[in-house]
C-alpha positions in Angstrom: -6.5 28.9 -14.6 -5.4 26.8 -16.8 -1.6 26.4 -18.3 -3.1 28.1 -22.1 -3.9 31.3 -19.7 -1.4 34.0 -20.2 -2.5 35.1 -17.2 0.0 32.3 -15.2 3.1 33.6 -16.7 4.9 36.4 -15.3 7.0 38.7 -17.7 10.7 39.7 -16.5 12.1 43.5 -17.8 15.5 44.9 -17.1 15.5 48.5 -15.6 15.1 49.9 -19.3 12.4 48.1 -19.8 13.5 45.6 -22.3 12.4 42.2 -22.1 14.5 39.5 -20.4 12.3 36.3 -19.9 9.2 35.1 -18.4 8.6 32.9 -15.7 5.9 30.9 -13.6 4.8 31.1 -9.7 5.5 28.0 -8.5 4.6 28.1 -4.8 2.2 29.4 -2.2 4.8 32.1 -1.1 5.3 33.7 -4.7 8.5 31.9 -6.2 8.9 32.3 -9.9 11.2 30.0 -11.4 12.5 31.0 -15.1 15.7 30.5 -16.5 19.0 31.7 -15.3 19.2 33.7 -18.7 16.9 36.0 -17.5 18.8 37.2 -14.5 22.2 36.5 -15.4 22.9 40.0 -16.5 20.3 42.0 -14.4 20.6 41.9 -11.1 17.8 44.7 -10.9 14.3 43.2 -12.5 10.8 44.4 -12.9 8.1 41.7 -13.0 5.2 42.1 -14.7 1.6 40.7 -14.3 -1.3 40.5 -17.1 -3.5 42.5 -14.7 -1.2 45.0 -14.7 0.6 44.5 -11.5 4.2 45.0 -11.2 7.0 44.7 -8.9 11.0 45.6 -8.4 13.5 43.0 -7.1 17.0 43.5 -6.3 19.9 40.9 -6.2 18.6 39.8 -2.6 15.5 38.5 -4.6 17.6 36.3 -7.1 18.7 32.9 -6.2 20.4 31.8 -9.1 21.1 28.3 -10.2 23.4 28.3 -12.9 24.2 24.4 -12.2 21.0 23.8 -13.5 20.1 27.0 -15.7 17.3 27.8 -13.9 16.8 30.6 -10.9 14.4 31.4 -8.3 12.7 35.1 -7.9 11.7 35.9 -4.2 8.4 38.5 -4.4 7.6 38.7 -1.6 4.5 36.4 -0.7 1.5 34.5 -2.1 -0.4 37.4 -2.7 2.6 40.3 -4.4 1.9 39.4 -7.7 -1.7 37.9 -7.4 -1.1 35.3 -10.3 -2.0 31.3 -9.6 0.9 29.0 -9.4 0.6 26.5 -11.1 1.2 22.7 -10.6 4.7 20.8 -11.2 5.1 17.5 -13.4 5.7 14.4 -10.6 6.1 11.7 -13.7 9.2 10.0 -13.7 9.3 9.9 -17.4 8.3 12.6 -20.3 7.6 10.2 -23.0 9.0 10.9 -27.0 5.3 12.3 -28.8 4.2 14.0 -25.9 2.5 17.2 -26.7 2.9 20.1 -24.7 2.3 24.0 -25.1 5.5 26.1 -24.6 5.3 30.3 -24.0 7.1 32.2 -26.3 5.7 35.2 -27.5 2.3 33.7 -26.7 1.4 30.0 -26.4 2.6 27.6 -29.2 2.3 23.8 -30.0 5.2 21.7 -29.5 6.3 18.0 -29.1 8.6 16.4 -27.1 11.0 14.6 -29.3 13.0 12.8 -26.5 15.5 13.7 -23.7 19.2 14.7 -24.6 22.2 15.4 -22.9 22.9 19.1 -22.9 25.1 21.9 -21.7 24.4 25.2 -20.4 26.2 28.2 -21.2 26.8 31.1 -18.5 29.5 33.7 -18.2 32.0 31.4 -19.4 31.3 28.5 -18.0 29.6 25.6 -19.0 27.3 23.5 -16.7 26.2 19.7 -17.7 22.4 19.6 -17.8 21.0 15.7 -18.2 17.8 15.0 -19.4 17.8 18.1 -21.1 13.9 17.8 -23.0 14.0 18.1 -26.8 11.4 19.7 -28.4 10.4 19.9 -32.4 8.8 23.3 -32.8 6.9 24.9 -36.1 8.4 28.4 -37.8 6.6 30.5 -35.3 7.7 29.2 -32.4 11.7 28.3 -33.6 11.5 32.2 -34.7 10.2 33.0 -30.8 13.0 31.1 -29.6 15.6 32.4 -31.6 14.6 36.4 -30.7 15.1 35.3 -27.4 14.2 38.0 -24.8 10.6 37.2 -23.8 10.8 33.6 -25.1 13.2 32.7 -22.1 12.8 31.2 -18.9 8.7 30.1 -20.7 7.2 27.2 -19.1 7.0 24.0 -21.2 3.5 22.6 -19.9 1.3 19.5 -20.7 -2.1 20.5 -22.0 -3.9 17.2 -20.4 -2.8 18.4 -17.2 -1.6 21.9 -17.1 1.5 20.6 -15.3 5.0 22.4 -15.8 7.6 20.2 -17.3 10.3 22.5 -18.0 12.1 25.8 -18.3 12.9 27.1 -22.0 16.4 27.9 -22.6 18.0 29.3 -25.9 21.7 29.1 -23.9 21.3 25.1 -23.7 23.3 23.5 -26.5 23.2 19.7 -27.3 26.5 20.1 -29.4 24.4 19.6 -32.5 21.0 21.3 -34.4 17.7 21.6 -31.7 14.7 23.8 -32.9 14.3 23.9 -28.7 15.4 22.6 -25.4 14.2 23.4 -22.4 15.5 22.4 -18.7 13.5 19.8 -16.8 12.3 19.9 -13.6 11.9 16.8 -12.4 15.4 16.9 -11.9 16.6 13.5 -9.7 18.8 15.7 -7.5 17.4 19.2 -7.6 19.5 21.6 -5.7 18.5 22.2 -2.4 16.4 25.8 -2.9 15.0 24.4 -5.9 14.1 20.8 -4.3 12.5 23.0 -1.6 10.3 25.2 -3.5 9.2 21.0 -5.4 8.0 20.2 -2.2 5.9 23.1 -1.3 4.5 22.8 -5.0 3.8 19.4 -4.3 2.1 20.2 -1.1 0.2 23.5 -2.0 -0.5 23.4 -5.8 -3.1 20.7 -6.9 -1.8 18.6 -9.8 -4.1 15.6 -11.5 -3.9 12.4 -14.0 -0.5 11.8 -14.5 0.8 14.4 -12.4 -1.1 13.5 -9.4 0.8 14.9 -6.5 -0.1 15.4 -2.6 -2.2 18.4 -3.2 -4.1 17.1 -6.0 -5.2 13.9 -3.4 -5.7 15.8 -0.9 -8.4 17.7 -2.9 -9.4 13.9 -3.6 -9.8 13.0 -0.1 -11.3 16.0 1.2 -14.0 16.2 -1.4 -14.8 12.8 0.0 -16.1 14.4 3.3 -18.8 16.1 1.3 -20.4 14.0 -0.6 -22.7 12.6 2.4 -25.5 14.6 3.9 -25.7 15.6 6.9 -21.9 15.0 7.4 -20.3 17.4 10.2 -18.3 20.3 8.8 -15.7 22.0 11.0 -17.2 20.4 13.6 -17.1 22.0 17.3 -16.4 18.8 18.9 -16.3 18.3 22.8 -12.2 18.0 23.8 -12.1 13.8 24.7 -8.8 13.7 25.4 -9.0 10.1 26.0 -10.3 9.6 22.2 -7.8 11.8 21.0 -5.0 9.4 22.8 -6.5 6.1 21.1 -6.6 7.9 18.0 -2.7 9.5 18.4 -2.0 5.8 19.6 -3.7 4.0 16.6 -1.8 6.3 13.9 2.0 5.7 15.1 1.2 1.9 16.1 1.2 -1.4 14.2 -2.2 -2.7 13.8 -4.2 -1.0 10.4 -7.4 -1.0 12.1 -9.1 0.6 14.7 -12.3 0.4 15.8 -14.5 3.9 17.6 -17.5 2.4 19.0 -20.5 4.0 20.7 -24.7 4.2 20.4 -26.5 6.5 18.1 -26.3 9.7 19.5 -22.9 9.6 21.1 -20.9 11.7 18.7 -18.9 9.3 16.8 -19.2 11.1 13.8 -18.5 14.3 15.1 -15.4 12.6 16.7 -14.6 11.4 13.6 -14.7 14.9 11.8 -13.0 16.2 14.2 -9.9 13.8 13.5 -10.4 15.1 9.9 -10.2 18.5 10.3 -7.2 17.8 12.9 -5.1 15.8 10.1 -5.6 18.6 7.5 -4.6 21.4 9.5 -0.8 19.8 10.1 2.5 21.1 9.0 1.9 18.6 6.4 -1.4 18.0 5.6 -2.8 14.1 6.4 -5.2 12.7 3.8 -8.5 11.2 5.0 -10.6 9.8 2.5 -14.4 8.8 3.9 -17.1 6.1 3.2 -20.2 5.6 4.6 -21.5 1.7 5.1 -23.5 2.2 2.2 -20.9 3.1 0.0 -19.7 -0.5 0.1 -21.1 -3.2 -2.2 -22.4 -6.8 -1.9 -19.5 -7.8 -4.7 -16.5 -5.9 -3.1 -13.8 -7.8 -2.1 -11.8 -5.5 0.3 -12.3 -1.8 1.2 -10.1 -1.0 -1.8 -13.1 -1.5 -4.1 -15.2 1.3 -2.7 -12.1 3.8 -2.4 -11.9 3.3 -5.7 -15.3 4.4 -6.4 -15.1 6.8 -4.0 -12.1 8.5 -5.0 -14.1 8.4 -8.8 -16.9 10.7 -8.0 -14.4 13.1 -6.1 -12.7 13.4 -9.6 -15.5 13.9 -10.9 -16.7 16.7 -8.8 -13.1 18.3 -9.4 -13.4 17.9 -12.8 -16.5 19.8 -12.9 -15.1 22.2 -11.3 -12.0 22.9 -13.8 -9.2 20.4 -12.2 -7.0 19.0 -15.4 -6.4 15.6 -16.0 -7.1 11.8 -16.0 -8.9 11.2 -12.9 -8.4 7.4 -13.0 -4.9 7.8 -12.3 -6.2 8.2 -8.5 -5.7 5.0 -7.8 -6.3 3.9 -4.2 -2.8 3.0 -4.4 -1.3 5.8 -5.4 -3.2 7.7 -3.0 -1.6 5.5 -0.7 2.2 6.2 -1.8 1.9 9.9 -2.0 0.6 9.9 1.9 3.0 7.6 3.0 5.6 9.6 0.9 4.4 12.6 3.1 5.3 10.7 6.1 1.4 10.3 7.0 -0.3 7.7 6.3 -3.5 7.9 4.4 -6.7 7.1 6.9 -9.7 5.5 5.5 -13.0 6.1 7.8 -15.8 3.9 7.7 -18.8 5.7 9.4 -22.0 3.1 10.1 -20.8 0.1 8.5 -24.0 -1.3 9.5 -25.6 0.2 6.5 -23.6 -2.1 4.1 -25.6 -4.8 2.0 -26.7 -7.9 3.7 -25.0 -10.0 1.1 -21.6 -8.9 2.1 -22.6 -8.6 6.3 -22.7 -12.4 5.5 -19.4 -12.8 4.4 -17.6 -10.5 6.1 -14.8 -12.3 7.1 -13.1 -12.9 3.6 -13.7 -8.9 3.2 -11.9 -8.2 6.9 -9.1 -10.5 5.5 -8.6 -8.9 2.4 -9.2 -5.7 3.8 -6.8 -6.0 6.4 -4.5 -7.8 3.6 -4.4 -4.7 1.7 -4.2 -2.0 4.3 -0.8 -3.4 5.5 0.5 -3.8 1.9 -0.4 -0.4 1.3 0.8 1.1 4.8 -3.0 2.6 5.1 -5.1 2.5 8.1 -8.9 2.0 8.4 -11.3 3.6 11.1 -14.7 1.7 11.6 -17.3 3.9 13.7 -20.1 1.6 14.2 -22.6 0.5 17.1 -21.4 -2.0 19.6 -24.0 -4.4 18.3 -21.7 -4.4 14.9 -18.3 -4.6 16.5 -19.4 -7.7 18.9 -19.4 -9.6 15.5 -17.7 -7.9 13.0 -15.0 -7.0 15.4 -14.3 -10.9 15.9 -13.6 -11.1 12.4 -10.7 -9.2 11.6 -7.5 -11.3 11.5 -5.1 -11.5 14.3 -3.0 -8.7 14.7 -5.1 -6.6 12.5 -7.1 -4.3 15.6 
């Protein structure tokens, strides 16, 4: 679903009935986030679903953030209000021009004017909000904003990638004239509920292009283990606890490659499924992104060159199937940080390097170098499964230090 769906947005009634905001699942347990507008007066809430669906909280539900003007609405799990979450902005900056869609009383076309310091208003009180995000609105939607009720708490989302950047507010004030401000997530010390339900966005709801977060590469990665036939899927590999020991050994030691050697027929690639499937079903999930020896080209100059490609038609399968977003941003690189970010490190799996093209078998030295080069630089390590005829030679060629 995409961020123009009204379907996303959940819509936030008093007892009476009467309108107090809307807000936005955010996480794979069911947190909306809106505004602390919505619920500052309320402490007993109806949500409300396009489909129909509907459900009561009570004050126990509420975790309110006034610091920030924003709060949290427990429902109960994934499934209470069966709407999609949807992803979180990761950029560090919102740019002045951007366009974005904001909800109030429908979807409307806005523009970010720039970042201003603001102040939110609450029972009294008035909390400093920084980076508060400007927006220049047409009639309709200033005339939204000003009706409050429904208008408050709307997400403020970025069309290219459906990404939430903020939380519309009509009680921020910039101590001069706005047509619109809205809270920002991407705040640089989110409070420690809201920095919580970040992560598990981060981790659970695919973003893309310029929001790429962990999610969205892991989609990447994964999608890489599909695009070769005959590839083992959820494979039912013999336990080899001894194998499982190297590999445990190879991803918390120093050297970024390792090398699984065996004859046709031994069950490296099943082995090397197996690893897969292990790394994704983790607390946090481990990215793997696979190449085959053919994937590699007689001009590449270091593994980096055929993740790249790879990584390419994984965006493109993604995009074809509705994922938002620039897909070159996927840089190997940034693939890279967000795994090592996530506190594991992105593996690269190179099953049958044999098949690569005789013009770079002959100079596979400068490509072990550079490989090995980049791998370090990158904190990423690379898993060659090949034929003990390969890895007599090619083994030999890998710097010092390197296996």
């Amino acid at each position: 679903m995409g961020s123009g769906d009204r379907s996303t947005l959940v819509r936030i009634c008093d007892q009476a009935g009467r309108p107090r905001g809307t807000g936005f699942v955010a996480d794979d347990r069911g947190t909306v986030v809106t505004s602390h507008q919505a619920v500052a007066r309320s402490p007993h809430l109806t949500l409300h679903t396009a489909d129909g669906r509907s459900r009561v909280i009570g004050p126990e539900d509420i975790t309110a953030l006034p610091g920030v003007g924003l709060a949290l609405l427990s429902t109960g799990g994934p499934g209470t209000l069966g709407v999609e979450p949807l992803p979180i902005a990761v950029r560090e900056e919102i740019t002045a021009g951007t366009y974005v869609r904001i909800a109030a009383h429908g979807w409307r076309e806005a523009r970010v004017l720039g970042t201003t310091p603001a102040t939110y208003s609450e029972g009294g009180r008035e909390h400093a909000v920084d980076g508060a995000l400007e927006l220049a609105l047409g009639t309709d939607g200033r005339d939204a904003l000003r009706s409050g009720g429904a208008a408050v708490g709307g997400p403020v989302t970025d069309p290219r990638t459906g990404a939430v950047l903020g939380v519309l507010s009509t009680a921020l004030g910039a101590g001069r004239e706005t047509a619109g401000l809205a809270v920002p997530l991407a705040l640089q010390e989110a409070p420690g509920p809201l920095a919580e339900v970040l992560g598990r966005n981060a981790g659970a709801v695919p973003g893309f292009g310029c929001d790429l977060n962990l999610a969205g590469a892991l989609q990447l990665t994964a999608t890489s283990l599909g695009q070769a036939d005959g590839r083992p899927c959820g494979p039912e590999a013999v336990e080899r606890p001894g194998t499982i020991a190297e590999f445990t050994a190879f991803e918390t030691g120093t050297g970024p490659v390792l090398g699984l050697v065996g004859a046709p027929g031994s069950g490296r690639t099943t082995e090397l499924a197996a690893l897969a499937a292990r790394r994704a079903r983790g607390p946090v999930p481990a990215l793997t992104l696979w190449l085959r020896g053919a994937d590699l080209l007689a001009d590449d100059s270091s593994v980096a060159d055929a993740m790249t490609r790879t990584l390419g038609r994984s965006g493109r399968i993604l995009t074809a199937a509705g994922a938002r977003g620039d897909m070159e941003a996927a840089t190997p690189e940034r693939v890279a940080r967000l795994a090592s970010a996530s506190g594991k490190a992105l593996l690269v799996v190179v099953d049958g390097p044999e098949e690569m093209p005789p013009l770079l078998a002959h100079r596979f030295a400068g490509w072990a170098a550079a490989s090995a080069e980049w791998l370090r630089a990158h904190e990423v390590r690379l898993l060659v499964a090949c034929r003990p005829e390969h890895w007599e030679t090619a083994g030999a060629l890998y710097p010092p230090g390197a296996l």
